[in-house]
One Martini backbone bead per residue (centre of mass of N, CA, C, O) as a GRO file, in nm:
protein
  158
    1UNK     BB    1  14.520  -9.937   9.265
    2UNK     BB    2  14.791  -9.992   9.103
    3UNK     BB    3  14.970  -9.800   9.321
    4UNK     BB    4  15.021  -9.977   9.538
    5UNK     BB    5  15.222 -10.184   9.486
    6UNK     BB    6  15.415  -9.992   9.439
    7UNK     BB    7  15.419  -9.851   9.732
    8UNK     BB    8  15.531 -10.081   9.874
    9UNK     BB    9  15.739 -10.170   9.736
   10UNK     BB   10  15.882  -9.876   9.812
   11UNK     BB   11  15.849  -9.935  10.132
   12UNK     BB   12  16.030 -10.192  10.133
   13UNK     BB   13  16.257 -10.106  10.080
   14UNK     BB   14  16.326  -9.841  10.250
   15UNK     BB   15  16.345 -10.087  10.496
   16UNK     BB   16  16.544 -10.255  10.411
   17UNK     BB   17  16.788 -10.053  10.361
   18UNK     BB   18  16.748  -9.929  10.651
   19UNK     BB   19  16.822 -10.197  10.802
   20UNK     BB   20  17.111 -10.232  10.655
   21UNK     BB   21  17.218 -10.002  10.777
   22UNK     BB   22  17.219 -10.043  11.012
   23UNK     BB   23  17.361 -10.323  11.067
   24UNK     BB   24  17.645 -10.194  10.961
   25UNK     BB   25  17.657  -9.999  11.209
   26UNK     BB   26  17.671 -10.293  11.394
   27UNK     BB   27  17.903 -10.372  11.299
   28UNK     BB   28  18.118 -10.154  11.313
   29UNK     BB   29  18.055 -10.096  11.614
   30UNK     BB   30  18.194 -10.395  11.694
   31UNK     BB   31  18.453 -10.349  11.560
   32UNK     BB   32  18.551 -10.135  11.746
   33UNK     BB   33  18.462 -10.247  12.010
   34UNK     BB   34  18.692 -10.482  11.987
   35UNK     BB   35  18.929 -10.293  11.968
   36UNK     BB   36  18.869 -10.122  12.244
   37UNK     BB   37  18.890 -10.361  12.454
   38UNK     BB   38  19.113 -10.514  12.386
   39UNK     BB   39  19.306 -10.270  12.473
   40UNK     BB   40  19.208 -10.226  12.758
   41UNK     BB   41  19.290 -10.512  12.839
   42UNK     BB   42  19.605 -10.475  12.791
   43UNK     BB   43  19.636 -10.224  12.979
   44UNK     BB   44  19.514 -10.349  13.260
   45UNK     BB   45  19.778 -10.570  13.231
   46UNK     BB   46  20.004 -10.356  13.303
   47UNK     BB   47  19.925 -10.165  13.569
   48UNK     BB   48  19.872  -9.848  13.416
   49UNK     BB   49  19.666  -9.612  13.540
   50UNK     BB   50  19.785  -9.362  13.294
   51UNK     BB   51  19.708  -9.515  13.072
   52UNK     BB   52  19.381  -9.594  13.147
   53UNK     BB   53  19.334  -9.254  13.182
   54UNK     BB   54  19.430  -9.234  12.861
   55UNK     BB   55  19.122  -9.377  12.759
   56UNK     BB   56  18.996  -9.103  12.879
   57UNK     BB   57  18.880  -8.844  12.886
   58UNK     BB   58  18.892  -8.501  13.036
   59UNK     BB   59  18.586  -8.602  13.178
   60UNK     BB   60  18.534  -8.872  13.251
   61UNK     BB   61  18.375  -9.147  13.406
   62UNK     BB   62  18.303  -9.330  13.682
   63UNK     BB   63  18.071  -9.616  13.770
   64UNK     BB   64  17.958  -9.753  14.029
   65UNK     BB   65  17.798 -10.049  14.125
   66UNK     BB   66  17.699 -10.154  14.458
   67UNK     BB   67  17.645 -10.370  14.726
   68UNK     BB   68  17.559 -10.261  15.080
   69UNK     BB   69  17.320 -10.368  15.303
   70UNK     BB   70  17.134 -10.426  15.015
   71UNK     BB   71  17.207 -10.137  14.897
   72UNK     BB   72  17.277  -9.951  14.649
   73UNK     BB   73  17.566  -9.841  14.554
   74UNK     BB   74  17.754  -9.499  14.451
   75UNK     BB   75  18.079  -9.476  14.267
   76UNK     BB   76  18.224  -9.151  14.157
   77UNK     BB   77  18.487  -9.078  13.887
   78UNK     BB   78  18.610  -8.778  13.798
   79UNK     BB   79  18.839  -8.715  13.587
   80UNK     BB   80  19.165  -8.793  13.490
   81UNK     BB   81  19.248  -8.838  13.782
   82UNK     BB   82  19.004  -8.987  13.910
   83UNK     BB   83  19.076  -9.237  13.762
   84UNK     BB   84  19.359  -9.328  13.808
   85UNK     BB   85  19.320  -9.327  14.119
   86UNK     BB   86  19.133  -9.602  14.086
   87UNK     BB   87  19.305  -9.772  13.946
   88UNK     BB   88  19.558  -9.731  14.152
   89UNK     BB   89  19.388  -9.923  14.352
   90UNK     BB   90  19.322 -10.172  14.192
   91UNK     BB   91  19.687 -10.200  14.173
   92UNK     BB   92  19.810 -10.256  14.473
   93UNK     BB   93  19.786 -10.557  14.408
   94UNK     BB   94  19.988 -10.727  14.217
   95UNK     BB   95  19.935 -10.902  13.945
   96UNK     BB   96  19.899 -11.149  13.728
   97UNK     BB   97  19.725 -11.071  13.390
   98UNK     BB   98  19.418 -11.163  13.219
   99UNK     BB   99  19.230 -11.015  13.041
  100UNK     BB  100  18.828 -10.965  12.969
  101UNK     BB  101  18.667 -10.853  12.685
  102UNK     BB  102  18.299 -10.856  12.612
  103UNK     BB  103  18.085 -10.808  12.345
  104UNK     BB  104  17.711 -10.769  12.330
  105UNK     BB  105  17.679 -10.440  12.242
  106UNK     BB  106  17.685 -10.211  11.937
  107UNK     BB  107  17.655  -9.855  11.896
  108UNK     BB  108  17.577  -9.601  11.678
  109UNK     BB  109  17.477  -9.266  11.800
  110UNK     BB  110  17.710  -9.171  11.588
  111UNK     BB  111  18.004  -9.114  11.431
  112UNK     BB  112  18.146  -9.024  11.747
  113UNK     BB  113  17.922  -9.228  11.903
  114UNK     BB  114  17.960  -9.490  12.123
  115UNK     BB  115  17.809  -9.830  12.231
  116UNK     BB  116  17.869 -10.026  12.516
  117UNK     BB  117  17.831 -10.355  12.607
  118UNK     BB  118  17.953 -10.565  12.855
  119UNK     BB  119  18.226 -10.789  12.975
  120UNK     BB  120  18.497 -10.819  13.257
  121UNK     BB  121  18.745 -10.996  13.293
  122UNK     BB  122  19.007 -10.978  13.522
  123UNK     BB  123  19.118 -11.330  13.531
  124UNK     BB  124  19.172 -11.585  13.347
  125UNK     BB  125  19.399 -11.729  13.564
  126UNK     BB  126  19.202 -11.707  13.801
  127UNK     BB  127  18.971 -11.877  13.975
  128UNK     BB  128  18.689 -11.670  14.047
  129UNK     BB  129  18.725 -11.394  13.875
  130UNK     BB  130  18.605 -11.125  13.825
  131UNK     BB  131  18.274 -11.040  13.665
  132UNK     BB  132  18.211 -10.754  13.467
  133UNK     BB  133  17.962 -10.518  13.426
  134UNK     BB  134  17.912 -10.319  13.088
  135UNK     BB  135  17.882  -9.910  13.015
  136UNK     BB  136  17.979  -9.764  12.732
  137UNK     BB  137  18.092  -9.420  12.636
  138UNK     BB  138  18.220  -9.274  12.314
  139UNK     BB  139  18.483  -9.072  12.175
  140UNK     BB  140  18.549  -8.925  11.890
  141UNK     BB  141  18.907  -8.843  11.888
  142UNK     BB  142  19.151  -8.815  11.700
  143UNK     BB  143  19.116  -9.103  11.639
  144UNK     BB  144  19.005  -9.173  11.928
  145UNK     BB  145  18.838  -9.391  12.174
  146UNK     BB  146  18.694  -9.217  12.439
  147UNK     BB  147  18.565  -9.210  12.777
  148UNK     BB  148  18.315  -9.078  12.901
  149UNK     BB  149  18.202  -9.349  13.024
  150UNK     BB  150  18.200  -9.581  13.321
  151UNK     BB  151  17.955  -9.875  13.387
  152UNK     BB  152  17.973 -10.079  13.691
  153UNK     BB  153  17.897 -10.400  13.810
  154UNK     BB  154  17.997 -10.566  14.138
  155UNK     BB  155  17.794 -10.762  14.091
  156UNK     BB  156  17.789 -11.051  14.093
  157UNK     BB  157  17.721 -11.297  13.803
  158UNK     BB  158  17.788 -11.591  13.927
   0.00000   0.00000   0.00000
């Protein structure tokens, strides 16, 4: 019976070790997400579409859902051509733009796989100017965090 306290406390520390360590993974996880979306925000605010799908693996894909006659509607830019030329559609009628993303959630998949969730504010200089949920997956190439996945809801926020 004397065994029992050292066995908990042995498995309570295990637990708390273990929760620390991912808490660690966690704080990682949004140090990076906030410094590769703060940057992805600084490049969409130039409106250089080569540049946007260079921040994208060679396979990256991009998926839209909106609502369409209300039915949800998907539409996928697969590989940095068609993701270029996704940006380079939404650039075409430039203006001046601020734009902001949001980290609300950020985890290590892997030490070289995150995933991101968050808020795109397309225009912060501009009232009314569309609020973009989204859910990225990166992959660490080479020290870039390339995005492999960006999915992004048109459907209203506010």
């Amino acid at each position: 019976m004397r065994r029992f306290p050292f066995l908990a406390l042995g498995l309570a520390s295990m637990i708390l070790a273990s929760s620390a360590a991912v808490a660690g993974d966690d704080a990682k996880a949004r140090e990076i997400a906030e410094k590769v979306t703060t940057e992805g925000a600084a490049i969409f605010d130039t409106l250089d579409a080569r540049a946007m799908a260079a921040t994208y693996d060679e396979k990256g894909v991009i998926v839209a859902y909106q609502k369409e006659n209300g039915a949800i509607v998907r539409e996928t830019h697969e590989g940095r051509e068609k993701v270029e030329a996704a940006y380079a559609k939404i650039f075409e009628n430039p203006e001046t733009i601020k734009s902001r993303n949001t980290v609300d959630h950020a985890r290590l998949l892997a030490p070289d796989l995150l995933s991101i969730d968050g808020t795109f504010e397309m225009n912060t200089l501009k009232p009314g100017s569309p609020r973009i949920a989204f859910h990225q997956v990166r992959l660490n190439k080479g020290g870039k965090w390339l995005v492999l996945t960006m999915e992004i809801s048109l459907v209203k926020l506010d």
